[in-house]
VEXRO-86107 format. One record per residue (C-alpha): residue in one letter; x, y, z. Coordinates in steps of 0.001 Angstrom, whole numbers, plus 500000, padded with zeros to 6 digits. Example, Ala and Ser with C-alpha at 12.3 -4.5 7.8 and 13.67 -1.06 7.14 Angstrom:
2
a512300495500507800;s513670498940507140;
***
This chain:
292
x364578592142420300;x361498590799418872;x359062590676422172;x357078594255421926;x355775595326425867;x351955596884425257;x349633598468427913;x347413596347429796;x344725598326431731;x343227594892432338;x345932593631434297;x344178593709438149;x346226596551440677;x349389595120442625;x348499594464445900;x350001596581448937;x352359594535451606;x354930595146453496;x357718592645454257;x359762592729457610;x363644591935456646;x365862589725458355;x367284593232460392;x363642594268460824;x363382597051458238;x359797597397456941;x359900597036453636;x356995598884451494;x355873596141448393;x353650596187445538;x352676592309444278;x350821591601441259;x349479588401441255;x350758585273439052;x351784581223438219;x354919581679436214;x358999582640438076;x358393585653440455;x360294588823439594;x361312591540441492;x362001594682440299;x364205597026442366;x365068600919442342;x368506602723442132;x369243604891444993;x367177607893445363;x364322606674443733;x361481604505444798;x358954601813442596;x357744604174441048;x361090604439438320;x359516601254436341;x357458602704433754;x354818600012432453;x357507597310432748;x356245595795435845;x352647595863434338;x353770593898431059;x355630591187433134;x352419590648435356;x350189590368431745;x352683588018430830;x351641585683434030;x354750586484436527;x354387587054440135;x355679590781440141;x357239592442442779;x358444595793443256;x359524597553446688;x361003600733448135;x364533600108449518;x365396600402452812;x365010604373453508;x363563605114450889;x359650606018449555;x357393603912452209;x359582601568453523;x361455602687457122;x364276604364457493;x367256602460459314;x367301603823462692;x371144602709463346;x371764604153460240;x372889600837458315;x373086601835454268;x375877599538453143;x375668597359450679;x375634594006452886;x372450595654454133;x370887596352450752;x371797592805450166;x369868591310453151;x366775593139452210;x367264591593448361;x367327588081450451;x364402588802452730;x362380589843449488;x363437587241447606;x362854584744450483;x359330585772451232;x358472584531447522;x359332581513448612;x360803580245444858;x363864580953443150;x363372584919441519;x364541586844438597;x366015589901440415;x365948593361437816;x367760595528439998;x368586599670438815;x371788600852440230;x371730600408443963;x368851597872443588;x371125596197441061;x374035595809443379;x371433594439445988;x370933591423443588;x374360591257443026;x375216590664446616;x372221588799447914;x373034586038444987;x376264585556446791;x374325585552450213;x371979583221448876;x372599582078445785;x369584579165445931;x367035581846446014;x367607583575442655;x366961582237439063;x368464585166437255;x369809588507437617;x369345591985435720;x371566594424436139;x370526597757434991;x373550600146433765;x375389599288437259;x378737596543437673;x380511595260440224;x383110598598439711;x380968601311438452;x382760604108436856;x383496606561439522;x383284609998438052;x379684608934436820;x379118607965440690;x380177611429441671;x378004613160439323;x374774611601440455;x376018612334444287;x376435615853443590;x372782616087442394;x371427613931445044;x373202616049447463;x372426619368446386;x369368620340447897;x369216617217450686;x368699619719453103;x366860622763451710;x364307621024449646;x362616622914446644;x360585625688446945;x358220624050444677;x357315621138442031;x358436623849439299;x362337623992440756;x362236620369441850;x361592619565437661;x363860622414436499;x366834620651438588;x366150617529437262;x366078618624433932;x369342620423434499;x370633616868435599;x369365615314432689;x369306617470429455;x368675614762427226;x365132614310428387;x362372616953427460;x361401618653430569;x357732617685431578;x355315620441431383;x353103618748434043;x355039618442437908;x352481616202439336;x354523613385438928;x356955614519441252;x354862613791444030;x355840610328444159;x359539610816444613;x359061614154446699;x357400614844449980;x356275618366451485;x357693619647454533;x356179621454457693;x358012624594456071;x355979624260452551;x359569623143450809;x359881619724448808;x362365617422449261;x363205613899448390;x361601611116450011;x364558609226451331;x366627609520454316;x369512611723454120;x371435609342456439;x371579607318453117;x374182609670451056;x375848610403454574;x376980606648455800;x378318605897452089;x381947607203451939;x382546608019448466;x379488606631447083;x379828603477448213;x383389603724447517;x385407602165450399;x387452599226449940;x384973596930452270;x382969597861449098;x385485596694446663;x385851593586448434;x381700592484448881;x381509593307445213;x384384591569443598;x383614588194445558;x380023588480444977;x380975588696440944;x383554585944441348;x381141583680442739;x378271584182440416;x376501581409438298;x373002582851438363;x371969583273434665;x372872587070434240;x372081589730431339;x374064593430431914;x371760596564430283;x373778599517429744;x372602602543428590;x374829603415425791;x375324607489427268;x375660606506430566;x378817607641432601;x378378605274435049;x379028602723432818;x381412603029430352;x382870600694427339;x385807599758430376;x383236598756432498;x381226597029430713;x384464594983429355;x385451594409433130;x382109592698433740;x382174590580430874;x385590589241431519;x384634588619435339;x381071587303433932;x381874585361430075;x378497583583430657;x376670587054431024;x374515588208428097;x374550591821427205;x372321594500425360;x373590598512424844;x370588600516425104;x370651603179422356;x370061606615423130;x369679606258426845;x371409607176430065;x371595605921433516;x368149605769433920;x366989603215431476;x363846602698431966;x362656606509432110;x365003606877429168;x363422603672427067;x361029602252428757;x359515600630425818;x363022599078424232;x364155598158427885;x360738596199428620;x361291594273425389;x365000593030426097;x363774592259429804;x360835590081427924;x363170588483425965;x365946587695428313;x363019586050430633;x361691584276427282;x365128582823427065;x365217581314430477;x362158578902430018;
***
């Protein structure tokens, strides 16, 4: 990994948009202006576009159309009223972003927003150039999928009592990471209530209409033909401690994928980018460097 992201405080603010998807779900954007391949950059599942770090920033200095978005149900964009938060949905809305760019994209998807890349290239495979996957395959370890659901479900309905016990649960969740003496960034993952508690700022509906996690064998299906059928030029990041994927995983994908690169992420988790942002910017630079 050679390419080194840096800060640009230059680099004009994204612009504020929202795209209607092909089921009508108003999807909350962020653009940053550019000539060279558009890339998207979407969040795992209880997160919104916030979860990027400077990564977003860097691509934009580097001249890309940038695009990051809320998923469906989650941060700004709106919640599904018929309560549709299966994968083929996630998928549509990849298609529908990818779509409005109107050129073929490099999808970075996290988790959930990785699977959404992974099944909208088999939707619509013309419309991608590449796809990311961040620490997520096509058959993600499922004790590791369990784990995150218990957090995410813990306090879906009672909220937090404040910033303070919002950060000392997450810290709880992920020991690795120093806990932040400042809360304030939880405000853009957390929203207050009429009855003074925090909670998460996604709809609960999401965890509830995903049996298992996502688990069900329509889900097994979707993902294994979506993996089959892929061509798109593809690069896997794994964080080397993550429990969501594991060395078995990670061997799966490869033999599914033999023309997929690959980078282990030393000394990070799940969540990559919060983990590294620096070290996963500069193997997403690279990997894009590699493409031209």
């Amino acid at each position: 990994m050679n390419a080194k992201p840096e800060q640009h405080p230059d680099v004009p603010s994204p612009e504020h948009l929202t795209i209607r998807s092909s089921s009508g779900i108003e999807l909350a954007t962020r653009v940053w202006s550019g000539t060279e391949t558009p890339i998207v950059l979407a969040h795992g599942g209880g997160q919104t576009h916030h979860s990027w770090g400077s990564t977003a920033t860097t691509l934009a200095a580097r001249g890309h159309r940038v695009l990051t978005y809320d998923l469906r149900g989650h941060g700004d964009s709106t919640w599904a009223e018929d309560g549709d938060y299966s994968n083929p949905a996630y998928g549509s809305d990849a298609v529908s972003i990818a779509e409005w760019l109107s050129e073929p994209v490099i999808w970075i998807g996290a988790s959930l927003g990785g699977m959404s890349g992974l099944l909208a290239t088999h939707q619509a495979p013309g419309a991608f150039a590449a796809l990311v996957l961040v620490d997520i395959t096509h058959r993600p370890a499922l004790d590791g999928v369990r784990r995150i659901l218990e957090f995410m479900q813990a306090d879906i309905e009672h909220g937090f009592a404040s910033l303070d016990d919002a950060a000392d649960a997450v810290a709880a969740y992920q020991p690795h990471r120093k806990r932040p003496p400042d809360t304030k960034g939880l405000e853009k993952n957390l929203r207050l209530g009429e009855d003074g508690r925090w909670r998460w700022h996604w709809d609960p509906a999401f965890l509830r209409t995903r049996p298992s996690g996502g688990m069900a064998k329509d889900y097994w299906t979707e993902m294994d033909a979506a993996t089959e059928a892929l061509q798109t030029p593809t690069l896997l990041v794994r964080g080397q401690l993550s429990d969501l994927v594991t060395d078995a995983e990670v061997a799966a994908f490869r033999k599914a994928v033999p023309h997929a690169n690959y980078v282990d992420v030393v000394d990070a988790t799940h969540m990559i980018a919060g983990d590294k942002n620096d070290v996963f910017t500069s193997v997403i630079l690279d990997f894009v460097a590699g493409l031209d």
